[in-house]
C-alpha positions in Angstrom: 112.0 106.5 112.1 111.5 110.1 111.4 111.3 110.6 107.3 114.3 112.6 107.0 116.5 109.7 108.5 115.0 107.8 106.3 116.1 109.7 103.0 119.5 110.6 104.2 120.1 106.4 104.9 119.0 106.1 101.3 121.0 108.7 100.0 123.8 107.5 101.4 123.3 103.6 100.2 123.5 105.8 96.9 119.1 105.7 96.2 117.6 108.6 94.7 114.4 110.2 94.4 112.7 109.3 91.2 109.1 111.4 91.4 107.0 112.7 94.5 103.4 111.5 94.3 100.3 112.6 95.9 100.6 110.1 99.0 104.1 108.3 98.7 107.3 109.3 96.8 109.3 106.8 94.9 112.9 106.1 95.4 115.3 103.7 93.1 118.3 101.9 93.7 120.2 102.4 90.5 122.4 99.4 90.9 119.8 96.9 91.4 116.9 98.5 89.9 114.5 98.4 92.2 111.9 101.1 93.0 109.9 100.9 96.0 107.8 103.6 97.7 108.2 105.4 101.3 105.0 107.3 102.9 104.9 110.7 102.9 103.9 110.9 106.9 107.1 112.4 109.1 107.3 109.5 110.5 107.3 105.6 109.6 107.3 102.7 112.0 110.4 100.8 112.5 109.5 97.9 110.8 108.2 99.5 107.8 111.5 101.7 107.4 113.2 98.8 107.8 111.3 96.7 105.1 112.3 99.6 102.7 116.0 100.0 103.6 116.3 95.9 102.8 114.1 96.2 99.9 116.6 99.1 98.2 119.5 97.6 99.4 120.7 100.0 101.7 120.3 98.4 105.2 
């Protein structure tokens, strides 16, 4: 899944970016809480996009 899918999917489940790093940026689910952290690369394989989209809550 391409990277900008990715973040517009979490935007929508209503995630937001909370701090790029040197290797991963950091995105947080406000209702529940959880952080978890998506690869910079332009692209992530499906399963791994889909690990953080369940982890955030916004599958």
């Amino acid at each position: 899944m391409k990277r900008h899918e990715l973040e517009r999917r979490l935007r929508i489940a209503g995630c937001y970016l909370k701090r790029e790093g040197k290797s991963h940026s950091l995105w947080i689910n406000p209702k529940t809480g959880v952080i978890e952290a998506l690869p910079r690369h332009n692209e992530s394989k499906e399963p791994l996009a889909k690990k953080i989209l369940k982890n955030l809550n916004a599958e």
